[in-house]
VOMI-41222 format. One line per 2 residues: number of its first residue (from 1); their letters; for each residue x, y, z of C-alpha. Coordinates in nm, 4 decimals. Layout:
BEGIN
NUM) a) X,Y,Z ~ ...
This chain:
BEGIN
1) xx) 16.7057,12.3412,-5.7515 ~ 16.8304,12.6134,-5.5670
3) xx) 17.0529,12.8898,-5.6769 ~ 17.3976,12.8902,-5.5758
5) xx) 17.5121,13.0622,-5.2480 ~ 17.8771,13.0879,-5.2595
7) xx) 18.0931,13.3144,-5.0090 ~ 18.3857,13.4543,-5.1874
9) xx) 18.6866,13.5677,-4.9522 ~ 18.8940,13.9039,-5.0794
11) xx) 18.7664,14.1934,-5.2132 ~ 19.1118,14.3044,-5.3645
13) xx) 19.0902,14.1728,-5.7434 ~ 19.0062,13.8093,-5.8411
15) xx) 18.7057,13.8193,-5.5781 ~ 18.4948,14.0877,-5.7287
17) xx) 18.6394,13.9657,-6.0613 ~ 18.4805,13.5935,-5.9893
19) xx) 18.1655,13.7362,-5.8613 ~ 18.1403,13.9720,-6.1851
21) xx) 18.1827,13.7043,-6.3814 ~ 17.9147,13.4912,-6.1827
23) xx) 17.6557,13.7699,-6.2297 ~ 17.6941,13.7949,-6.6169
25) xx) 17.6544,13.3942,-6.6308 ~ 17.2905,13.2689,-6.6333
27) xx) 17.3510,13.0992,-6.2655 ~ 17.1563,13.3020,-6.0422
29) xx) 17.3910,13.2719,-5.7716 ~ 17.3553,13.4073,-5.4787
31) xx) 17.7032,13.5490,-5.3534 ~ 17.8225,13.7430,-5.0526
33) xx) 18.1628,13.9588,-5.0861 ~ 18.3905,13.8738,-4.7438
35) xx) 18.6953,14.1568,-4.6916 ~ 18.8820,14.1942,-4.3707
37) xx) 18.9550,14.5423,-4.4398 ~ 18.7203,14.8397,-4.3884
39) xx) 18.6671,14.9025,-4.7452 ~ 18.8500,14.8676,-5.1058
41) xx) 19.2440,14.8333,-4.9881 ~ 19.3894,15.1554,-5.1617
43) xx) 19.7416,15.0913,-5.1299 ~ 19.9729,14.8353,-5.3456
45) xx) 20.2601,14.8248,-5.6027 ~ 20.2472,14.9257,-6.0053
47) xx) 20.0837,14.5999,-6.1445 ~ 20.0299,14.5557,-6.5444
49) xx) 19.7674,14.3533,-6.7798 ~ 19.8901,14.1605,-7.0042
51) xx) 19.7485,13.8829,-7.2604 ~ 19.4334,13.7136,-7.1088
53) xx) 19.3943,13.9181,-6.8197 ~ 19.3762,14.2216,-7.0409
55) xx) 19.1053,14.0258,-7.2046 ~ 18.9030,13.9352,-6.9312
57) xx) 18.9276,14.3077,-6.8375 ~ 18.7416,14.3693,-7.1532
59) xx) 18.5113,14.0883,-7.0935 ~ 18.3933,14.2676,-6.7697
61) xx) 18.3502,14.6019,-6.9990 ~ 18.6819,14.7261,-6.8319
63) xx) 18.9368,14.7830,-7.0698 ~ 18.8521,15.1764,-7.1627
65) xx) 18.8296,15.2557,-6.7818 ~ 19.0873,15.0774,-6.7524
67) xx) 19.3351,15.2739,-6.9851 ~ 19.1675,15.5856,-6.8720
69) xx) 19.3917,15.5287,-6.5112 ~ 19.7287,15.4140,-6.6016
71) xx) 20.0122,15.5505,-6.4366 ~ 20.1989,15.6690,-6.8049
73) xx) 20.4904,15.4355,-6.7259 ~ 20.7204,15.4614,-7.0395
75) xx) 20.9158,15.1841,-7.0224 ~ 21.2498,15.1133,-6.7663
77) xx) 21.5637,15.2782,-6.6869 ~ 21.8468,15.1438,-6.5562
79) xx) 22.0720,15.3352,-6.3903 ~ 22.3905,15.2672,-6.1547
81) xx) 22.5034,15.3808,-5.8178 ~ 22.6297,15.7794,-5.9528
83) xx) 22.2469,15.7626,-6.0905 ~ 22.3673,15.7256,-6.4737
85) xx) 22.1225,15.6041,-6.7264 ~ 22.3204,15.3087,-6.8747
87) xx) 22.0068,15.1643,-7.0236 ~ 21.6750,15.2300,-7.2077
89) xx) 21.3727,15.0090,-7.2332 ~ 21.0903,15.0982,-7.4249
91) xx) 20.7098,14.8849,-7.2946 ~ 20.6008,14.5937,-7.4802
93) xx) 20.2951,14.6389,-7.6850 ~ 20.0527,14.3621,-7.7023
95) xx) 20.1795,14.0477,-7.9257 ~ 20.5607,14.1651,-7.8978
97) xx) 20.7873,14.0118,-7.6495 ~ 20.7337,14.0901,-7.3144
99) xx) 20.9853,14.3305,-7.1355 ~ 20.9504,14.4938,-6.7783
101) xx) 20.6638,14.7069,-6.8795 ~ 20.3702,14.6583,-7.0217
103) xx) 20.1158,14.8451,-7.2316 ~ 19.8828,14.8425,-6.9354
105) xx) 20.0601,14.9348,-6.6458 ~ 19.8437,15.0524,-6.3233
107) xx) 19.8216,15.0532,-5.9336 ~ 19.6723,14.7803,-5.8048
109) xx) 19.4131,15.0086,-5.5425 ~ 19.2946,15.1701,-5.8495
111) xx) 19.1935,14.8502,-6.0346 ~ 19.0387,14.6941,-5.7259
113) xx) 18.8194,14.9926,-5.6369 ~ 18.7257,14.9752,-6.0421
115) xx) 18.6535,14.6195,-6.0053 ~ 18.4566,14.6483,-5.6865
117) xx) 18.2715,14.9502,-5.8414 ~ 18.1772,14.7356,-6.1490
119) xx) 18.0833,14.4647,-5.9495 ~ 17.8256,14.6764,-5.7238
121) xx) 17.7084,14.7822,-6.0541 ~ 17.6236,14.4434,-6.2312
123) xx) 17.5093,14.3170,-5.8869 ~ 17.2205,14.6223,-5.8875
125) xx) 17.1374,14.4910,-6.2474 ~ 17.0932,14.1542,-6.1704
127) xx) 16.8735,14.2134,-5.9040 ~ 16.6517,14.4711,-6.0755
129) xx) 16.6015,14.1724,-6.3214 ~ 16.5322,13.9137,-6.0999
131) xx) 16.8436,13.7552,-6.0905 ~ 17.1934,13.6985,-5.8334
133) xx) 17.3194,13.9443,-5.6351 ~ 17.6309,14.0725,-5.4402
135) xx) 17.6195,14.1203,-5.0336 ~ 17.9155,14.3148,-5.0089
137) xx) 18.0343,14.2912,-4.5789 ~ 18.3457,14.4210,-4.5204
139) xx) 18.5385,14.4590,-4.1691 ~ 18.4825,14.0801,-4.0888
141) xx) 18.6583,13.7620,-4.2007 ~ 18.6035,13.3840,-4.1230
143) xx) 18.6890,13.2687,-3.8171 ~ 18.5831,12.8928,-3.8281
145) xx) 18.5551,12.6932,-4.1639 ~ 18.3530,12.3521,-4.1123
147) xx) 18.2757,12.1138,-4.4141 ~ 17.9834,11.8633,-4.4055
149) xx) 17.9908,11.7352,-4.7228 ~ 17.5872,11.8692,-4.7948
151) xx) 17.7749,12.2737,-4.7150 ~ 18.0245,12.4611,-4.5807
153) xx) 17.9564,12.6169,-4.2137 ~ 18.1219,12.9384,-4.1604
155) xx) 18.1749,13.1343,-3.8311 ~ 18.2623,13.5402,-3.8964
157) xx) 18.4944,13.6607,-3.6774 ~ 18.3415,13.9913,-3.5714
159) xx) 17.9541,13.9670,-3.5954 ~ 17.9936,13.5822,-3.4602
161) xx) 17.7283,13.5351,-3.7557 ~ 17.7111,13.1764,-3.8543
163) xx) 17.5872,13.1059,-4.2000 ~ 17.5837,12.7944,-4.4395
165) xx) 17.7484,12.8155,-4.7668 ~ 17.7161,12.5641,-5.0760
167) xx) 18.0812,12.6913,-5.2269 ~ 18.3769,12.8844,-5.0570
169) xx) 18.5989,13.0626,-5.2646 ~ 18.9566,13.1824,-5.0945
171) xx) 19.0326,13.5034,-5.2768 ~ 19.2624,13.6602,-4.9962
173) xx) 19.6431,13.6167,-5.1439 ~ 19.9724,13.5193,-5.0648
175) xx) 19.8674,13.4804,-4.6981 ~ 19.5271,13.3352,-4.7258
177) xx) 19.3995,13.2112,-4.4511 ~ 19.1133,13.0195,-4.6261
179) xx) 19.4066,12.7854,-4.7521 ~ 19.5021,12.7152,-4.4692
181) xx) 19.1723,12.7153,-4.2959 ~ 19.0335,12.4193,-4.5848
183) xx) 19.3534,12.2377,-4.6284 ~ 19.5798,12.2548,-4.2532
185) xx) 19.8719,12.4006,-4.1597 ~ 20.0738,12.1366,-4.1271
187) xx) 20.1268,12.1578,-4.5193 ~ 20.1783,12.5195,-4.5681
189) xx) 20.5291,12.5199,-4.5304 ~ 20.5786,12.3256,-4.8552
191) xx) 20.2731,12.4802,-5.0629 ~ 20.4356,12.8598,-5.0044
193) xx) 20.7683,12.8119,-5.1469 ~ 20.9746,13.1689,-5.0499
195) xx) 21.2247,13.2900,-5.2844 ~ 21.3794,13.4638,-4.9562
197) xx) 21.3050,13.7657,-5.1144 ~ 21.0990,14.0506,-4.9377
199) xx) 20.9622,14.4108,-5.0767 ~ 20.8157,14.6944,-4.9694
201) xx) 20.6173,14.9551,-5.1702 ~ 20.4713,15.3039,-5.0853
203) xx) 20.4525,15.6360,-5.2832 ~ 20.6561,15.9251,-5.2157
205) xx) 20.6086,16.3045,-5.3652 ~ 20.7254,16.3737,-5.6758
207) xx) 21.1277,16.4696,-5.6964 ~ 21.2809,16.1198,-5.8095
209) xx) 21.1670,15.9596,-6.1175 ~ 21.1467,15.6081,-5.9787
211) xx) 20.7824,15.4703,-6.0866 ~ 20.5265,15.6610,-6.2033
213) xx) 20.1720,15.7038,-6.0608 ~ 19.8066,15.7713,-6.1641
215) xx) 19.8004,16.0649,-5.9098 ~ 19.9478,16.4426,-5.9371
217) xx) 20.2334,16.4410,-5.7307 ~ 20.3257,16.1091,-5.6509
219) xx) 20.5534,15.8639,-5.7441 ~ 20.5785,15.4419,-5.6134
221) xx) 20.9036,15.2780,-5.4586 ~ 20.9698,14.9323,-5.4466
223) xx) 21.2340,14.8611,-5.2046 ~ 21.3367,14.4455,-5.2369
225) xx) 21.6417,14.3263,-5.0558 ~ 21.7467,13.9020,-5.1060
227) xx) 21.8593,13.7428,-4.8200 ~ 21.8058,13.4749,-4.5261
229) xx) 21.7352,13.6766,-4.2769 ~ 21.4414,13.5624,-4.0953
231) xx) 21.3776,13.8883,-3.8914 ~ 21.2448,13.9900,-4.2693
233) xx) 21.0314,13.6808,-4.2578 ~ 20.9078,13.7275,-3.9312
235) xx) 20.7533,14.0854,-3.9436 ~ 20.5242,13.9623,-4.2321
237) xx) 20.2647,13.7646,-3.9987 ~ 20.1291,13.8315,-3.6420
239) xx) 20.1244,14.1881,-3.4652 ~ 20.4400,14.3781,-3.5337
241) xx) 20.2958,14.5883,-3.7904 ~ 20.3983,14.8721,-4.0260
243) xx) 20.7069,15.0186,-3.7814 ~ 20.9194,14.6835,-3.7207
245) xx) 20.8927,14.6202,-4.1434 ~ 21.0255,15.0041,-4.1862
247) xx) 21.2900,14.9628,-3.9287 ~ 21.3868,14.6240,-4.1302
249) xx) 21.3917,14.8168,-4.4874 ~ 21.5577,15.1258,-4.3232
251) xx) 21.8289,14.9459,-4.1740 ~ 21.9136,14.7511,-4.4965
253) xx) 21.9042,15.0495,-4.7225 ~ 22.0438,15.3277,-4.5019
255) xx) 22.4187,15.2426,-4.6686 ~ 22.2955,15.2391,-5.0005
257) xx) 22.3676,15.5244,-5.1203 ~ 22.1951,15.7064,-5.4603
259) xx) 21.8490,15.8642,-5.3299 ~ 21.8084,15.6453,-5.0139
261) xx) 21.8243,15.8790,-4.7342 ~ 21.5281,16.0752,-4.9411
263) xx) 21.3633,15.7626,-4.9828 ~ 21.3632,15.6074,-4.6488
265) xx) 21.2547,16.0042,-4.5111 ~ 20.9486,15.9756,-4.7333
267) xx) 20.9149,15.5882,-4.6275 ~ 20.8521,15.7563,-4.2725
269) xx) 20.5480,16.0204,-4.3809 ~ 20.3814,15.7756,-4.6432
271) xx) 20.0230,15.6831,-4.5558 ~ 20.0114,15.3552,-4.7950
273) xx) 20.2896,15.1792,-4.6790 ~ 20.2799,14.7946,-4.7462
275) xx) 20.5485,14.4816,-4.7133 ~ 20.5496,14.1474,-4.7927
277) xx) 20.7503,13.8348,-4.9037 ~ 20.7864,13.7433,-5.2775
279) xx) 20.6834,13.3821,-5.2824 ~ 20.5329,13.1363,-5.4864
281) xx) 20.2260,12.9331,-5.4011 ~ 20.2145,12.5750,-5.5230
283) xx) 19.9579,12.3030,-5.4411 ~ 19.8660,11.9674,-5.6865
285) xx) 19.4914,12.0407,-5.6207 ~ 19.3203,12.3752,-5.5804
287) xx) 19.0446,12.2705,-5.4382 ~ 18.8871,12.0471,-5.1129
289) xx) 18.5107,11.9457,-5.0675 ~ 18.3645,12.2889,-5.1012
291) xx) 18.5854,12.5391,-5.1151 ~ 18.8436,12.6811,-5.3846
293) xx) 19.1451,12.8960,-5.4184 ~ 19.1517,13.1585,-5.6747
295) xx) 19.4668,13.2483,-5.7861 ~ 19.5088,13.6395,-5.6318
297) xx) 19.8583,13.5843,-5.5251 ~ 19.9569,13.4905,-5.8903
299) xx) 19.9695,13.8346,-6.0570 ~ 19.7227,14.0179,-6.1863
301) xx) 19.6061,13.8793,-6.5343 ~ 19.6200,13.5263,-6.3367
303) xx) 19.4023,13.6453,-6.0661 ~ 19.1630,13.7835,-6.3799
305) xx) 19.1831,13.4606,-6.5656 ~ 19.1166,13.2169,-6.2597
307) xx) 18.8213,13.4814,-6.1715 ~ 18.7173,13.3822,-6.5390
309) xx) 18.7633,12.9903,-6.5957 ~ 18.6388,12.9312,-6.1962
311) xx) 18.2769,13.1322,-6.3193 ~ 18.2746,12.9568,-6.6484
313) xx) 18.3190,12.6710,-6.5085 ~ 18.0659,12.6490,-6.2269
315) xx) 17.8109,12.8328,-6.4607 ~ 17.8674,12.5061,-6.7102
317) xx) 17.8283,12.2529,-6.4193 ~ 17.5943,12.4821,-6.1237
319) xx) 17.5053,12.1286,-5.9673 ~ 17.8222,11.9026,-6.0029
321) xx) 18.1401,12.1165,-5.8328 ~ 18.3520,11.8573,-5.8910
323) xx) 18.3416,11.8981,-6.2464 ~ 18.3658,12.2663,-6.2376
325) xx) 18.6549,12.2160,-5.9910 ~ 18.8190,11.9587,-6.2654
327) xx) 18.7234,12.1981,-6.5560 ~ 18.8871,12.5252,-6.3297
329) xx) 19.2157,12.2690,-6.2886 ~ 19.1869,12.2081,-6.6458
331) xx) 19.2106,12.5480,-6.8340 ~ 19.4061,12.7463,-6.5577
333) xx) 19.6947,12.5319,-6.4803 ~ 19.8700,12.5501,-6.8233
335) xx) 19.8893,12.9432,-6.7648 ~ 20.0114,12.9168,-6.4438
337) xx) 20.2648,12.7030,-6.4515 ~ 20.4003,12.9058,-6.7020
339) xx) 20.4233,13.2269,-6.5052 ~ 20.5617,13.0596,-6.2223
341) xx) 20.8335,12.9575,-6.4134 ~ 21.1388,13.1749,-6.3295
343) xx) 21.3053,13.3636,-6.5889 ~ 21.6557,13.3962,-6.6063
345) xx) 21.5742,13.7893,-6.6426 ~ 21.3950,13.7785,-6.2858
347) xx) 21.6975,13.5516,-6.1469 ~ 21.9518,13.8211,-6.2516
349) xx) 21.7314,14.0886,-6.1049 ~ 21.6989,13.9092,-5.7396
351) xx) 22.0632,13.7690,-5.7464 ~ 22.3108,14.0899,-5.7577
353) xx) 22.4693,13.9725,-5.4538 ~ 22.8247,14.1575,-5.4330
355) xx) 22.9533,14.4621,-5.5696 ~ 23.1225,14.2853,-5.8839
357) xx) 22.7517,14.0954,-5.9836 ~ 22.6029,14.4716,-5.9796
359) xx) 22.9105,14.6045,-6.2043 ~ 22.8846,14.3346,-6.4548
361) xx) 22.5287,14.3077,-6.4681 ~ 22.5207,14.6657,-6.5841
363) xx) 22.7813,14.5966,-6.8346 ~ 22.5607,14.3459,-7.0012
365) xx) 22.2667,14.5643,-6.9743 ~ 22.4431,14.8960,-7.1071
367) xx) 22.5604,14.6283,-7.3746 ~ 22.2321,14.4969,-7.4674
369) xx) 22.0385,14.8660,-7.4818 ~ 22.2663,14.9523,-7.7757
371) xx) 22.1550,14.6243,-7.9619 ~ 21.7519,14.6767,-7.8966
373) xx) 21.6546,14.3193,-8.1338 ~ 21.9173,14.1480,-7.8860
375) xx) 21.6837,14.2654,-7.6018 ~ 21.3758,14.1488,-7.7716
377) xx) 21.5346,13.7960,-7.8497 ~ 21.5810,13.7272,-7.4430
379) xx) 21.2637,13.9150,-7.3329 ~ 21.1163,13.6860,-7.5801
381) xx) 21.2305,13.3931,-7.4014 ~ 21.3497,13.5222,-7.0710
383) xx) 21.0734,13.8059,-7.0278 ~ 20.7324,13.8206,-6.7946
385) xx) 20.4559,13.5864,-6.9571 ~ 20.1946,13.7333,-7.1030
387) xx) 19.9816,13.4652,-7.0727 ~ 19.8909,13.4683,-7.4639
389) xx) 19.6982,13.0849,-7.4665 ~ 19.3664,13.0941,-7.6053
391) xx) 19.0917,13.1152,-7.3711 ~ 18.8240,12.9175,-7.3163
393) xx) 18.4739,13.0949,-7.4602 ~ 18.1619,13.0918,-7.2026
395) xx) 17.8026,13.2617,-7.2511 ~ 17.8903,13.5300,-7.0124
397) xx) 17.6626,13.8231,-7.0957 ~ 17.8770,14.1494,-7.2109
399) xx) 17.8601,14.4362,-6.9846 ~ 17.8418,14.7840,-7.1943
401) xx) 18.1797,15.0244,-7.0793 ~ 17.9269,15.2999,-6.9282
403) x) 17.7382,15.0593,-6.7263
């Protein structure tokens, strides 16, 4: 029969991650790389590796790359409103419990462009021994997404190309519009649960120690505010862009107080501004006919390991998706669900609502710092999932580190 062709929508991490994977399996597949942006999105918050992401990293011959571009994050401070350290948290090494930060601790542009980069890499391989390759189009997306049963038809946007697919996979995030696309709108409203809480991250030069980046002279902000306003909800779809999100952040931090009227000044200059909700997807089924979600709005290590179990998965059944689909369901639920389940830690965090919340939630942490196993006993049930469960093993081939 013949290979494979598969359209994979998002360039950002799980999408080059899934086609990696793909071209170290013994499918053959022929793939093509969809991104709606230009090229490789630089911008995006600190993200870590942790558990099996971290392992699929070094599956795709990452992980020395990798640790050659973290940002040198420490650990966490936590300071109040006169900017006094009151606490002190060291990052979790790997098989500890997990705290705030990790070992691995990176932007997220820099591991997508060293994704992508590996992925053109492999893709040249493959090809110069006669196997799949990448088509890597970027400035386009899919404007029309038909299912026949025998294919998916797809309709880009900007070239009006149409092409025939035998497998979509929706790579493209919180707001994917291949979800929606493959499985209506009239359900989205209960598959993207909001937590009514919205961010927004850029980098600002050096002068406040706030987060710490992999370039000279920068340092990352994340500015998150809780609340029901829906002019926050609003300005993260349609046309309003970059100013009406700054005019939303600036006008709910401009009484803070501390470093804000720095902060919101360099909010004004940065070039890699970006804003979104905070919200969970959830759907009973990840997949429709032909086309599949992969999980790049559920954290990085999720978005490596559904990039991982979806590949191993269709490279054990190339010619039967719904058993891949079943077998994807299978080994990257159990994860999953247990990341999406909210910590008390993260509750606290989102939840300082008045002035006497703030006060006694830095009591308790000020408390806690001076009693360091007392910390580890809550991270170690209240702390960010490291996603530690076993993986499934498939005959992917193993890239060397200076491919």
């Amino acid at each position: 029969m013949a290979p494979l062709s598969i359209l994979v929508v998002g360039a950002s991490i799980a999408g080059p991650a899934f086609a990696s994977f793909l071209l170290l399996s013994d499918l053959g597949a022929r793939i093509t790389l969809l991104e709606r942006a230009p090229g490789v999105r630089p911008e995006g918050q600190n993200i870590d590796l942790r558990g099996q992401g971290l392992h699929c990293a070094w599956r795709l011959g990452l992980e020395k790359t990798i640790r050659a571009n973290l940002t040198g994050e420490k650990g966490v401070v936590w300071v109040n409103e006169q900017n006094q350290a009151i606490a002190s948290i060291p990052a979790s090494k790997p098989g500890e419990a997990q705290g705030p930060t990790a070992d691995v601790e990176m932007l997220r542009g820099t591991l997508a462009k060293l994704v992508v980069e590996r992925c053109e890499k492999l893709s040249e391989q493959s090809k110069s021994m006669g196997g799949g390759e990448v088509e890597f189009i970027y400035g386009d997306y899919v404007a029309e997404l038909e299912q026949d049963g025998d294919s998916v038809r797809v309709r880009f946007a900007n070239s009006k190309r149409q092409r025939k697919f035998d497998l979509v996979a929706g790579a493209d995030g919180l707001q994917s519009r291949t979800r929606r696309q493959a499985f209506g709108t009239e359900g989205e409203a209960e598959r993207l649960q909001k937590l009514g809480i919205y961010g927004g991250f850029f980098s600002t030069q050096r002068g406040v120690m706030l987060r710490p980046s992999d370039r000279p002279g920068k340092t990352t902000v994340f500015m998150h505010v809780k609340t029901d306003d829906k002019r926050l909800t609003d300005v993260t779809v349609g046309s309003k862009g970059v100013a009406a999100q700054q005019a939303l952040l600036r006008e709910t931090f401009s009484d803070a107080g501390w470093h804000m009227d720095r902060l919101l000044k360099e909010m004004d200059l940065t070039d890699d501004f970006y804003y979104d909700m905070i919200a969970q997807v959830k759907m009973d089924r990840w997949s429709k006919g032909r086309v599949v979600l992969i999980g790049d709005a559920a954290g990085t290590s999720l978005a490596l390991t559904g990039a991982y179990n979806l590949a191993g998965a269709l490279a054990q059944y190339p010619h039967d998706l719904q058993a891949a689909f079943d077998q994807y369901e299978e080994t990257q639920r159990p994860p999953l669900g247990k990341a999406q389940s909210l910590s008390p830690l993260v509750k606290l965090i989102f939840s300082l609502d008045t002035a006497w919340q703030v006060w006694l939630a830095n009591c308790l942490v000020a408390f806690l710092s001076h009693i360091m196993s007392m910390f580890k006993l809550i991270f170690h049930f209240a702390g960010p999932s490291g996603v530690e469960a076993d993986m499934r093993e498939y005959a992917f081939r193993m890239p060397p580190e200076d491919l």
